[in-house]
Backbone as CSV, one residue per row, in Angstrom:
resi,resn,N_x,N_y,N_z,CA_x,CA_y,CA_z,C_x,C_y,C_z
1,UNK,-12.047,3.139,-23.579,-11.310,2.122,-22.849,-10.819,2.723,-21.535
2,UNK,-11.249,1.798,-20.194,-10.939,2.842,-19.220,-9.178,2.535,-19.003
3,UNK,-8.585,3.383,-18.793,-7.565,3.623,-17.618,-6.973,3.013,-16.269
4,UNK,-6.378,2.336,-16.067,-6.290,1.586,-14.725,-4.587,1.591,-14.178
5,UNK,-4.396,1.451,-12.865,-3.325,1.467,-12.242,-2.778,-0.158,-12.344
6,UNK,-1.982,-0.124,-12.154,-0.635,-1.526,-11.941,0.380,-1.292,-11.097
7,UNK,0.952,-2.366,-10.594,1.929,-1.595,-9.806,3.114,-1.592,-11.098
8,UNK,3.925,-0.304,-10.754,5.337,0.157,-11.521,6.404,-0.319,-11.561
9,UNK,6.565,-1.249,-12.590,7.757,-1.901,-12.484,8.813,-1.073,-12.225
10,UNK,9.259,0.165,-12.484,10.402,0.974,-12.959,10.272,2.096,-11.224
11,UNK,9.078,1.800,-10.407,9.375,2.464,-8.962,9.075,1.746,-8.142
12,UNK,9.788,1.165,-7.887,10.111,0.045,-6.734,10.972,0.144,-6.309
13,UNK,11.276,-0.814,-4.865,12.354,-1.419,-4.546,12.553,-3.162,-5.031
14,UNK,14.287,-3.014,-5.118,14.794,-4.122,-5.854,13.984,-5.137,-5.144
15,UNK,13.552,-5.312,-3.392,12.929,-6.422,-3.467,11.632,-7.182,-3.557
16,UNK,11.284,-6.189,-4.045,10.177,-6.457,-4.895,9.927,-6.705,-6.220
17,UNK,8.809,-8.447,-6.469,8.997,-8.390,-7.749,7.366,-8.562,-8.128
18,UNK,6.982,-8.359,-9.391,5.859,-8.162,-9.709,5.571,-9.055,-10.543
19,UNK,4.752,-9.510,-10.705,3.778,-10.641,-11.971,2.796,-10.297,-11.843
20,UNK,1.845,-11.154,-12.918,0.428,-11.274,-13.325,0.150,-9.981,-14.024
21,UNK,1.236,-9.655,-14.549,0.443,-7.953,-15.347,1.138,-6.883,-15.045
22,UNK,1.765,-7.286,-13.365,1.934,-6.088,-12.569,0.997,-5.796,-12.022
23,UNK,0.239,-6.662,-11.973,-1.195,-7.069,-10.344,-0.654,-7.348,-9.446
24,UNK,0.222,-8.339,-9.138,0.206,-8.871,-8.259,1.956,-8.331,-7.494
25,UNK,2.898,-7.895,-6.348,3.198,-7.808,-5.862,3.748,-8.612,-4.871
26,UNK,4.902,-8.876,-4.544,5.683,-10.289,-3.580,7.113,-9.485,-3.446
27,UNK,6.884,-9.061,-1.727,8.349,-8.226,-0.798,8.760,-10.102,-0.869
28,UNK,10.153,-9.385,-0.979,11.130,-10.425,-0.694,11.539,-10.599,0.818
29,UNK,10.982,-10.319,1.690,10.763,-10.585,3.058,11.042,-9.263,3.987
30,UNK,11.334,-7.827,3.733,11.025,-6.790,5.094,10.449,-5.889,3.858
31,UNK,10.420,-4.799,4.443,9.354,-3.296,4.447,9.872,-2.713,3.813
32,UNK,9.543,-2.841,2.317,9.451,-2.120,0.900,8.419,-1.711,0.483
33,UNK,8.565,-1.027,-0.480,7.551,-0.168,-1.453,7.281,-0.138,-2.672
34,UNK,6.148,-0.105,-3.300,6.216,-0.340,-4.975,5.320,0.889,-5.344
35,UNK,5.383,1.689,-5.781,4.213,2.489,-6.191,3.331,1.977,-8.002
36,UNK,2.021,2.886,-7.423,1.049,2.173,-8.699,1.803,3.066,-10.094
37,UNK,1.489,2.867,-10.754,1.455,3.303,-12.426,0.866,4.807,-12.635
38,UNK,0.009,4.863,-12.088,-0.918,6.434,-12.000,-0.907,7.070,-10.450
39,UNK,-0.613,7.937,-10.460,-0.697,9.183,-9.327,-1.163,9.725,-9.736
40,UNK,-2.729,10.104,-8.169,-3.488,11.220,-8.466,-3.236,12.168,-7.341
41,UNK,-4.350,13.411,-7.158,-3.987,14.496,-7.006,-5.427,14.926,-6.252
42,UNK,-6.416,14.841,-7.228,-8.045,15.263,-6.752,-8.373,13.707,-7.666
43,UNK,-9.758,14.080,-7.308,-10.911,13.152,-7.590,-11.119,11.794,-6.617
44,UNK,-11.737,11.083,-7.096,-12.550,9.905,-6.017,-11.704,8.665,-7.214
45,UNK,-11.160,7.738,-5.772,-10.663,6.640,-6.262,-10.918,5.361,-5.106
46,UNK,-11.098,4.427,-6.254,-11.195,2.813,-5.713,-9.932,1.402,-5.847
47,UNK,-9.918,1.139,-5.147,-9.011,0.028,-5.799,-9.029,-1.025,-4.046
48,UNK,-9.074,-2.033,-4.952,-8.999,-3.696,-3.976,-7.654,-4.063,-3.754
49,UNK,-7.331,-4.490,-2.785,-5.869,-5.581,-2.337,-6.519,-6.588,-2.129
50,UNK,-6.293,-8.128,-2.676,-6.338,-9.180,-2.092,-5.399,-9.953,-0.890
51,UNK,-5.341,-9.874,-0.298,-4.357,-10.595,0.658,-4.104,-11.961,0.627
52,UNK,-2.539,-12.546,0.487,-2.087,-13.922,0.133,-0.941,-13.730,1.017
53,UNK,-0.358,-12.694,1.639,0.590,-13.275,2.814,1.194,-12.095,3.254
54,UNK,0.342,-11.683,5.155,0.470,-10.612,5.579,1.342,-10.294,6.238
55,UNK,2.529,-10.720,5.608,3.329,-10.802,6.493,4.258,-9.779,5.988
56,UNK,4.773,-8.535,6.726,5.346,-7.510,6.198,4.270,-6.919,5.160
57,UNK,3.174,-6.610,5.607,2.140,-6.189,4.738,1.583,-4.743,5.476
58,UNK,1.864,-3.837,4.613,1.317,-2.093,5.017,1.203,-1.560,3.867
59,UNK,-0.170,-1.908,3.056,-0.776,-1.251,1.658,-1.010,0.398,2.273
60,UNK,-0.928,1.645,1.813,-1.357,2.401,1.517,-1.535,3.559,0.637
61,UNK,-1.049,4.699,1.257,-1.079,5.903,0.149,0.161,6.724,-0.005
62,UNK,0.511,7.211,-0.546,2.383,8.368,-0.573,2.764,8.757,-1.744
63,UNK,3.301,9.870,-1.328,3.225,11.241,-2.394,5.213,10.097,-2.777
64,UNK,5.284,11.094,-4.197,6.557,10.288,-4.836,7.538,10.634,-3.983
65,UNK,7.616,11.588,-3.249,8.354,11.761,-2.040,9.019,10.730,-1.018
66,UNK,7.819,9.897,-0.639,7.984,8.392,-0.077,8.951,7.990,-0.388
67,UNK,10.214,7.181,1.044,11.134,5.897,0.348,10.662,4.860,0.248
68,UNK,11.136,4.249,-1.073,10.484,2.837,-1.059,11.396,1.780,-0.223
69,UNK,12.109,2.491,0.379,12.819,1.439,1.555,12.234,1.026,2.887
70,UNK,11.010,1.634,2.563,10.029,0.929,4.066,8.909,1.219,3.640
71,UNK,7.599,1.101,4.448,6.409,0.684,3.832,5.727,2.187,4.134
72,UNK,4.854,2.562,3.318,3.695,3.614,3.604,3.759,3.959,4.728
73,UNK,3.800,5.512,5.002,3.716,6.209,5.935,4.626,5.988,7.622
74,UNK,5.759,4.997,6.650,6.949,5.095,7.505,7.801,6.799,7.778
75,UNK,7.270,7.700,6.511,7.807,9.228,7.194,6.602,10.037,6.836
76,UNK,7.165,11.083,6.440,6.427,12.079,6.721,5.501,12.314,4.968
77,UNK,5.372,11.371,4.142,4.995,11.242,3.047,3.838,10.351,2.699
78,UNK,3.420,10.164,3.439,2.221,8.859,3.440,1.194,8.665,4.652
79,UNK,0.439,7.628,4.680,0.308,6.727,5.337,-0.210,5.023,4.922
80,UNK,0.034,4.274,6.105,0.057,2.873,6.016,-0.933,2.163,7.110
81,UNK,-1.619,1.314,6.373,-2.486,0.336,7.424,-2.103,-0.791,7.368
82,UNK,-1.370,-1.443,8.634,-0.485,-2.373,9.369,-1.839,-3.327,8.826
83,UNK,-1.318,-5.086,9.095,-1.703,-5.814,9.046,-2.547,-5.993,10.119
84,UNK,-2.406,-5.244,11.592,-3.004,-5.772,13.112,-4.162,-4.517,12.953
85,UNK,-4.459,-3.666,11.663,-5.275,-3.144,12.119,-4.880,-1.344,12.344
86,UNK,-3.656,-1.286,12.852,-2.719,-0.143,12.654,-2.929,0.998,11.947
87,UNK,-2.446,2.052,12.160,-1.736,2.902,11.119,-0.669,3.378,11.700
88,UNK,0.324,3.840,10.493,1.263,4.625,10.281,1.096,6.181,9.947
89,UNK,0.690,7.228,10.074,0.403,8.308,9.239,1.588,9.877,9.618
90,UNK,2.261,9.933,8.344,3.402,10.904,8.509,4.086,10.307,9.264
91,UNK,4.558,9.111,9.508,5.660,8.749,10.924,5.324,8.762,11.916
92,UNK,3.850,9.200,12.443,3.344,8.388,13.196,2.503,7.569,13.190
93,UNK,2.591,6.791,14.319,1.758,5.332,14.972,0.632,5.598,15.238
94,UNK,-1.086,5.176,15.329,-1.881,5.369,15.435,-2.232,4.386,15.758
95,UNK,-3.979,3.967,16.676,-4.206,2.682,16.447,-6.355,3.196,16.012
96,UNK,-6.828,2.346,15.598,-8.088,2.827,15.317,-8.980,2.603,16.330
97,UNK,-8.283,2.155,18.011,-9.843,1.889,18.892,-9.461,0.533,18.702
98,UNK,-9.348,-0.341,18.413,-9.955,-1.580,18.170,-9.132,-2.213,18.669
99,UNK,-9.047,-3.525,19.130,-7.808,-5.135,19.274,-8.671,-6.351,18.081
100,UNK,-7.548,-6.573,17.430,-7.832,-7.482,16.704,-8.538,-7.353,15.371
101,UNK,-8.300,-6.063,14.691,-9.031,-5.811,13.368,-7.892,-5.607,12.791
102,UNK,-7.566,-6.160,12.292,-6.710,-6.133,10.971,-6.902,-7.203,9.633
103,UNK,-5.954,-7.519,8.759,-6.346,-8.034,7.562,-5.352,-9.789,8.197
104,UNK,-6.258,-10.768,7.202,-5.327,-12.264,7.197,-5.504,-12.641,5.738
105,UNK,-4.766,-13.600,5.597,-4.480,-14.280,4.371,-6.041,-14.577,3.708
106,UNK,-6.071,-13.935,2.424,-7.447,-14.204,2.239,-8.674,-12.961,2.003
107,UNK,-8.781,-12.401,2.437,-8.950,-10.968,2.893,-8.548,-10.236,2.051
108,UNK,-9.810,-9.276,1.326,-9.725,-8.347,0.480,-10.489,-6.913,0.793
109,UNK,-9.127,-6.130,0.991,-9.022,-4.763,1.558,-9.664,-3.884,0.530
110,UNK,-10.839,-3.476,0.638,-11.149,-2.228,-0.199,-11.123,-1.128,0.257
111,UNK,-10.724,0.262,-0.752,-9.900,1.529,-0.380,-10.708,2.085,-1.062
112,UNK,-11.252,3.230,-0.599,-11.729,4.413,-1.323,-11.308,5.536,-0.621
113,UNK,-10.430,6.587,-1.760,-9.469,7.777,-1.696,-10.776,8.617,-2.643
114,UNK,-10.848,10.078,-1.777,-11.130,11.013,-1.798,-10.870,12.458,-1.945
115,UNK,-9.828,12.622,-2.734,-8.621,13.546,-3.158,-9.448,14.980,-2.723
116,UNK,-10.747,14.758,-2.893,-11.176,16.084,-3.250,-11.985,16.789,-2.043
């Protein structure tokens, strides 16, 4: 039986609340954090975001270090890919080259992490 992530009810911030399993994820309107169920370390990983409302939306990656009082790679523990396309990485701002690539309502972000 395989193994799979959820987001953590028990590491979050309060305004965040979770349903469908702990699939699904809903900020109560600014820049919080929920971390998944499993933290890794090495190996090759996948996982999908569906997008339903990008608003205050920066899915990414962060060591337990991260506050969950703002979004991925708001410090020096992460990073975050902004809704416009963005990043955040260690506290800083980045942009990828581009105008106008980012995610909208609808839109399903696939991630593949490479630990190794």
């Amino acid at each position: 039986m395989p193994t799979y992530a959820t987001w953590n009810p028990s590491d979050k911030h309060a305004d965040i609340t979770l349903s469908g399993g702990n699939l699904t994820a809903e900020n109560a309107g600014s820049w919080k954090s929920v971390r998944a169920t499993l933290g890794q370390t090495t190996g090759k990983y996948y996982f999908e975001i569906t997008i339903t409302d990008n608003t205050f939306l920066t899915p990414g990656l962060a060591t337990s270090a991260a506050a969950l009082n703002n979004y991925p790679g708001s410090d020096a523990y992460g990073l975050g890919y902004f809704y416009d396309g963005s990043f955040f990485v260690g506290a800083t701002f980045t942009t990828n080259g581009k105008t106008g690539i980012g995610v909208v309502n609808g839109d399903i972000l696939h991630v593949a992490v490479d630990f190794d």
